[in-house]
PALO-858693 format. One record per residue (C-alpha): residue number from 1; residue in three letters; chain; y, x, z. Coordinates in nm, 2 decimals, always signed. Layout:
<vexdren NUM; ALA; A; <Y; X; Z>>
...
//
This chain:
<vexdren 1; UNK; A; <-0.73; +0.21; +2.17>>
<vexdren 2; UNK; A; <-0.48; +0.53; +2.14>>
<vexdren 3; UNK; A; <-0.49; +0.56; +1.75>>
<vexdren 4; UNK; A; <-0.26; +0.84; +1.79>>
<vexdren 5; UNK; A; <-0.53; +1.03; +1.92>>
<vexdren 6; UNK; A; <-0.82; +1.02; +1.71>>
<vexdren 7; UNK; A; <-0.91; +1.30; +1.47>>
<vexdren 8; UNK; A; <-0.91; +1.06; +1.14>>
<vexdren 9; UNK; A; <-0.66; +0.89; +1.01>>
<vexdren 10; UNK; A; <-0.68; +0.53; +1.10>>
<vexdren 11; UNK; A; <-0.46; +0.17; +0.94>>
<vexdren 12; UNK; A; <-0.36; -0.08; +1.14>>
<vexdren 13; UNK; A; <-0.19; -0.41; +1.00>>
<vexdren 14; UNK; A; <-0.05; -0.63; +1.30>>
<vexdren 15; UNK; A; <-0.02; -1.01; +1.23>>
<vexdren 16; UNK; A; <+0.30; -1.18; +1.35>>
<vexdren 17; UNK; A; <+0.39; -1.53; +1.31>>
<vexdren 18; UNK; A; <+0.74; -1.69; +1.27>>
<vexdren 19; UNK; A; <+0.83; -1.66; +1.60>>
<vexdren 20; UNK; A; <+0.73; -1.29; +1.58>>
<vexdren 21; UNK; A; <+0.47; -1.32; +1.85>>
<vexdren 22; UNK; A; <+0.12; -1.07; +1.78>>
<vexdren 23; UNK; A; <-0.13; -1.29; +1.63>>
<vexdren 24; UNK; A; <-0.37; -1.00; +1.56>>
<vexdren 25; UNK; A; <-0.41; -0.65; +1.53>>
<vexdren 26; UNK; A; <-0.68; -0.48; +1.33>>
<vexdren 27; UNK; A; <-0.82; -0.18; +1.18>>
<vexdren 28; UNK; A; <-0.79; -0.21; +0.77>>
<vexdren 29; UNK; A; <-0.97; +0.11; +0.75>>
<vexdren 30; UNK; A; <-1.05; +0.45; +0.88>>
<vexdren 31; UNK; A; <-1.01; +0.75; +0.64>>
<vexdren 32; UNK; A; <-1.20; +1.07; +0.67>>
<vexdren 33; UNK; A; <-1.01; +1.41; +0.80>>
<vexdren 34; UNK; A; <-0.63; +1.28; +0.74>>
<vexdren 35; UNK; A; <-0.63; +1.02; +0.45>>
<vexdren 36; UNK; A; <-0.77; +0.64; +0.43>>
<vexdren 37; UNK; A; <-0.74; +0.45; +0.09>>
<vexdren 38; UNK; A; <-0.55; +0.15; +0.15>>
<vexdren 39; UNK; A; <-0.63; -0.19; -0.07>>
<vexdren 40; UNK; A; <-0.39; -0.41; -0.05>>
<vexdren 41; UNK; A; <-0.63; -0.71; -0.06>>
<vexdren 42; UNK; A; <-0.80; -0.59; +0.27>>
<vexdren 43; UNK; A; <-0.44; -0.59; +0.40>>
<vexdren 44; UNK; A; <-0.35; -0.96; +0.33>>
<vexdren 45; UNK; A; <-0.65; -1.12; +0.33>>
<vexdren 46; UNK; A; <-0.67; -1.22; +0.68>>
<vexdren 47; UNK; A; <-0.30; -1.24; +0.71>>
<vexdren 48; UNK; A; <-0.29; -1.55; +0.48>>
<vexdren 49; UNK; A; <-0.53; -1.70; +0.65>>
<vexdren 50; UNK; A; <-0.39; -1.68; +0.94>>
<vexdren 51; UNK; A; <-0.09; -1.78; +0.80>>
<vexdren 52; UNK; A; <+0.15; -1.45; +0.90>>
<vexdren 53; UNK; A; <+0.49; -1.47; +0.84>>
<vexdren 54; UNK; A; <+0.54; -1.11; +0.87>>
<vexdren 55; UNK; A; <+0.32; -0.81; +0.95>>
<vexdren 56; UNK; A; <+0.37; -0.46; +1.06>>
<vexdren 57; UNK; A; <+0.18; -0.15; +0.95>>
<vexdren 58; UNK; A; <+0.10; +0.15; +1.15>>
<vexdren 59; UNK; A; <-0.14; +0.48; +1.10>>
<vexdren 60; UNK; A; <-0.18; +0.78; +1.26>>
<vexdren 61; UNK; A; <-0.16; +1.14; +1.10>>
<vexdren 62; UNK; A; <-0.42; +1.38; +1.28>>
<vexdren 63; UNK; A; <-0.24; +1.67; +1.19>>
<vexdren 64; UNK; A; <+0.09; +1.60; +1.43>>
<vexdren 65; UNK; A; <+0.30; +1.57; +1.18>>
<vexdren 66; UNK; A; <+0.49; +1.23; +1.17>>
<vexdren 67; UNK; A; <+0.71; +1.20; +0.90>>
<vexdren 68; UNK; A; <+0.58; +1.01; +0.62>>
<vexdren 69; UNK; A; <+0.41; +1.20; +0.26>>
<vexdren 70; UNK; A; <+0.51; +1.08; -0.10>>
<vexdren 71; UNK; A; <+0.19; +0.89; -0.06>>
<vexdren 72; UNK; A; <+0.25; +0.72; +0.24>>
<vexdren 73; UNK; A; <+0.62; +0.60; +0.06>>
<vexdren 74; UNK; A; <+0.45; +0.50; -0.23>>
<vexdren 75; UNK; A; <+0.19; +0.25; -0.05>>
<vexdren 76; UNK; A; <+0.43; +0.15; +0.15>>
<vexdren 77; UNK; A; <+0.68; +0.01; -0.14>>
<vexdren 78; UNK; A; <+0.38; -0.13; -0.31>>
<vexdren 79; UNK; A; <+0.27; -0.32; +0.01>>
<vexdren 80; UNK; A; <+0.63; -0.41; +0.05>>
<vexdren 81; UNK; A; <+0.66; -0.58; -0.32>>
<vexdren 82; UNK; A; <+0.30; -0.70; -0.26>>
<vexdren 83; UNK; A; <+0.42; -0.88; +0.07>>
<vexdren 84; UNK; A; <+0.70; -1.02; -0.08>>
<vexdren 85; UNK; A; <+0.53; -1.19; -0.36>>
<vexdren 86; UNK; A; <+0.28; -1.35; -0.10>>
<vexdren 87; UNK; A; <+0.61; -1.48; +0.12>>
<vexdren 88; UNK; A; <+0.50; -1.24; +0.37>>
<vexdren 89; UNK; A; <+0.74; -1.00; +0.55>>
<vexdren 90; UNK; A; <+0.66; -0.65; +0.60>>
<vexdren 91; UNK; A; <+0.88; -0.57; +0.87>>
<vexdren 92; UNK; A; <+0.79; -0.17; +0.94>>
<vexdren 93; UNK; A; <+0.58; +0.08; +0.88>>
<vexdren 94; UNK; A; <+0.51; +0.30; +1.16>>
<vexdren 95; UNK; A; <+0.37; +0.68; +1.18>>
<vexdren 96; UNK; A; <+0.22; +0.80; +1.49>>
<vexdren 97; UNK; A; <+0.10; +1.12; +1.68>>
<vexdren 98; UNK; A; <+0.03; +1.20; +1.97>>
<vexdren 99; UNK; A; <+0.38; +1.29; +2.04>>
<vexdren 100; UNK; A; <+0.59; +1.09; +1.85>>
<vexdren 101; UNK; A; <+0.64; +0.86; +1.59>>
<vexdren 102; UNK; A; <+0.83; +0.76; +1.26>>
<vexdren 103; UNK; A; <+0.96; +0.41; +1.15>>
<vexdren 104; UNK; A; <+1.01; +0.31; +0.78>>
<vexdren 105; UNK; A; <+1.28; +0.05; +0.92>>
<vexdren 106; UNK; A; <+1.44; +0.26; +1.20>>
<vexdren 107; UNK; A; <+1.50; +0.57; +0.88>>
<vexdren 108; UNK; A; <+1.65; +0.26; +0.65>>
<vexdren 109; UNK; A; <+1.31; +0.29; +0.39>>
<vexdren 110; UNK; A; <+1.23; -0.05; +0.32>>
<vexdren 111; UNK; A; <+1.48; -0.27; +0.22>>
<vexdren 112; UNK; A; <+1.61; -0.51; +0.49>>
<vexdren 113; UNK; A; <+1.58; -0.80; +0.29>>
<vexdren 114; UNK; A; <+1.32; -0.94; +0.55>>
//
């Protein structure tokens, strides 16, 4: 599915495991217009039970802009700490549009304590 392209913002939380191979990729939840709430319990819930070692996050912003809002920096450090205490890694947190994209590792904003 090319998430980049839909109208409304969706989240996407991919599931690695220690060998950093995809074991899922899902939809945490689809906002309306360019926002989705984010729980963090959504987020983790079926990444402990499959037993992830590390996930990535990704959403699209509708509006073509890809650089990330205050808002987007703030879920992003509490998903981060929230990670960390569950021994899971966050690895990135990616931005897309339809023409290009933004990674919270790639522009040094999580820590790299992964």
């Amino acid at each position: 599915k090319h998430y980049a392209m839909q109208p409304n913002e969706h989240f996407v939380c991919i599931t690695l495991n220690g060998g950093r191979e995809i074991l899922s990729i899902r939809v945490i939840c689809t906002g309306s217009g360019n926002m989705a709430i984010i729980k963090p319990r959504e987020i983790f819930c079926e990444a402990i039970k499959e037993h992830a070692s590390g996930i990535i996050l990704c959403h699209n912003h509708p509006g073509g802009n890809c650089f990330p809002s205050k808002d987007d920096i703030k879920t992003t450090n509490l998903l981060y700490n929230a990670a960390a205490v569950l021994g899971i890694s966050l690895l990135d947190h990616i931005i897309i549009t339809k023409n290009d994209y933004y990674s919270f590792t790639e522009n040094d904003i999580l820590p790299t304590n992964n």
